[in-house]
N, C-alpha and C positions, 0 to 999 in steps of 0.2 A: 504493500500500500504506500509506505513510507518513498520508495525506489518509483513508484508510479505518480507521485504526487510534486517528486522531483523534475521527474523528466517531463513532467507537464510545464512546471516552473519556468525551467530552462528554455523549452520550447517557445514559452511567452515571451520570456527574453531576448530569446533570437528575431522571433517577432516585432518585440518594440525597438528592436537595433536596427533592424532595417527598417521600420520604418521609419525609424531618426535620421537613417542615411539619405535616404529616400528624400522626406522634407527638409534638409540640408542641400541634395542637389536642387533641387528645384528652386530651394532660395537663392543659392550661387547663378543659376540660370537664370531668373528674373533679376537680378543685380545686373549681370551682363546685359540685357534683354533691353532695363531702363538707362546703362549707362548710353548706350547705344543710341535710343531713344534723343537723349539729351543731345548726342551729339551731332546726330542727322539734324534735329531742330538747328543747334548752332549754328550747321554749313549751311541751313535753307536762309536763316532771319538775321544772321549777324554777318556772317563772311561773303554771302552775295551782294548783300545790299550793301558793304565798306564800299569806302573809298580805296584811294593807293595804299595808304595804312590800313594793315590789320591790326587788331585789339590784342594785345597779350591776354593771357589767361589769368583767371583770381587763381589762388588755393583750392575758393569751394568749385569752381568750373573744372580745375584740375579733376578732384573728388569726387563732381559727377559724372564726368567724363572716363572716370578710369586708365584704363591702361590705350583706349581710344584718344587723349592726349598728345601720347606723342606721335600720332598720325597729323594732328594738326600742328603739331614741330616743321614737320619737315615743310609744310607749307609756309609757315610762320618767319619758318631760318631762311626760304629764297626770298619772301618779301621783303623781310629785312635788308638782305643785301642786294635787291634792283632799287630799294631806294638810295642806298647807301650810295652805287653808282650812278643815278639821276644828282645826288644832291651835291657829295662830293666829286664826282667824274666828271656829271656832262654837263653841269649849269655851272661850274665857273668858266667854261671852255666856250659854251652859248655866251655866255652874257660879254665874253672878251672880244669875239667874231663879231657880235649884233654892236661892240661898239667902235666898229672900223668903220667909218664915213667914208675917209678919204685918202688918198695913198700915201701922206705921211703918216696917218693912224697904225699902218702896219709897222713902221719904224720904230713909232711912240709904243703901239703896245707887246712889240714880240718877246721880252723879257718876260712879263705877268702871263702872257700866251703861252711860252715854253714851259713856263713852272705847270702850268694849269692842266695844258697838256699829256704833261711828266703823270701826272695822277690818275690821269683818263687813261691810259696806256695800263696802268694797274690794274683798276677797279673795270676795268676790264675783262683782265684775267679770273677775277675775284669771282666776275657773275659767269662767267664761264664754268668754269670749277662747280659755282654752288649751282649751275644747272642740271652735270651730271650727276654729283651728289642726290639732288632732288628726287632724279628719275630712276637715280637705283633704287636709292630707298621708297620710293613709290613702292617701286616693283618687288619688291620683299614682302610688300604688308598681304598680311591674308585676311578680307573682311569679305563682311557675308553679304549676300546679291544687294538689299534692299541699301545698306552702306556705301558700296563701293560706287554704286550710280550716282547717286546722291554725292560723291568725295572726287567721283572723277570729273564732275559739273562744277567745282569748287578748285581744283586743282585746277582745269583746265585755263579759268578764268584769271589764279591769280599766282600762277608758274608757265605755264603754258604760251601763254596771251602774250605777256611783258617779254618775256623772254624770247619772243619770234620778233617781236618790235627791236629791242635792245642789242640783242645780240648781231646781228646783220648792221645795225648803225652805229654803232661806237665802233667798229674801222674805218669807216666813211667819215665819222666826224672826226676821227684822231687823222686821217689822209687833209682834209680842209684845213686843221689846224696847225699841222704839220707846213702845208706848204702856204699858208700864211707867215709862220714863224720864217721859214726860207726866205721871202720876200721882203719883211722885217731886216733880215740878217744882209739881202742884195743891196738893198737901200744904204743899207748902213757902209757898206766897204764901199760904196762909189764915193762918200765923200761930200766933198764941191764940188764932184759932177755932176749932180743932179739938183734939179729945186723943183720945187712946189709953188705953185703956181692957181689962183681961182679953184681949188679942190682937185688939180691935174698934178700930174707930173710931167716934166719935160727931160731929159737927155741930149748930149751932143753930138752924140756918136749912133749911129743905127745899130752897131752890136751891143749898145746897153737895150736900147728899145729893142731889140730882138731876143734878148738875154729876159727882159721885165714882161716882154709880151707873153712870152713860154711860161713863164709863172705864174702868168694870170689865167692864159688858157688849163692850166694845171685845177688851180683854183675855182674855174667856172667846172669843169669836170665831175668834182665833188660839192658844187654848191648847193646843192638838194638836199646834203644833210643837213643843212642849217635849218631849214624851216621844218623838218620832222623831227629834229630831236627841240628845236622851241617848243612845238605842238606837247612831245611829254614831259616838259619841265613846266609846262602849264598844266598839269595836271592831267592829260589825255592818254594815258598809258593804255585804260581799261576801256 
């Protein structure tokens, strides 16, 4: 009786273990289920409708978000640095080009041009870089269908997008800049033999003006990128 009354016992026991376990998975699964939840909502009402900036995460966004988090990382970390080359790269580079008027300006400004340049040439590299980075680490994540549409709508918009802009126009604007600086640099070793004149330049010799022409025709070559990368320093990226 005593041996029959035990193994009923035990049986019960095993019974309420698994059902412990049981109602343990199922909470871990609805955990995931809502972190998930939160996170789809965020990439629908916060990360589409940003602007250039994206918002960092609180703590409690971390905490709802889970381990969903640092998927929005790897979005967060290229943002971060296409702004970093718009602000630091291409708008000191813009704003030194947009204030050449007249062919002494290239003289007056190829110094602050070359430094400015110098950075853009970098931050260059920088979004390069953080592009592949992006897209591996894209391609590693494993989310579930209803996720990944929803991430790769959100991705597309604010990795994707800038980064087809960006990356094709910071050689074309480092090319403009470049042979702006050049022109700066021709001006300068002619000397007294050159002046400025009504916003013109003049020369005495047809091998300066054939020397100065070449570098203008250089400079019209690439003059396109000036008014595209203005468009995303005005905020037009997306």
């Amino acid at each position: 009786m005593a041996s029959g009354l035990t193994r009923l016992m035990a049986r019960g026991g095993m019974m309420f273990a698994g059902a412990l376990i049981a109602l343990q998975l199922t909470a871990c699964g609805d955990k995931e289920g809502e972190q998930r939840k939160a996170f789809i909502d965020f990439l629908q009402n916060t990360v589409m409708r940003s602007g250039e900036h994206l918002p960092s995460l609180s703590e409690n966004q971390k905490q709802s978000f889970g381990n969903f988090a640092s998927d929005y990382a790897i979005m967060y970390g290229f943002s971060q640095q296409a702004n970093k080359a718009v602000e630091q790269g291409m708008r000191p580079v813009v704003d030194e080009l947009s204030a050449i008027r007249v062919p002494q300006d290239y003289l007056s400004r190829r110094d602050s041009l070359r430094q400015a340049n110098s950075a853009l040439v970098i931050v260059t590299q920088q979004i390069e870089s953080a592009k592949m980075q992006a897209d591996s680490s894209k391609a590693a994540l494993k989310q579930p269908d209803d996720l990944k549409k929803v991430y790769d709508t959100a991705y597309n918009k604010v990795v994707t997008v800038p980064a087809n802009q960006l990356i094709p126009l910071l050689p074309k604007l480092q090319a403009l800049s470049q042979g702006a600086v050049q022109t700066g640099d021709f001006l300068q070793t002619q000397g007294n033999r050159v002046s400025f004149n009504d916003g013109g330049v003049q020369f005495p010799t047809q091998d300066q003006a054939s020397q100065y022409n070449a570098l203008m025709s250089t400079l019209s070559a690439n003059a396109q990128a000036l008014p595209q990368a203005q468009q995303i320093t005005q905020g037009s990226i997306r």
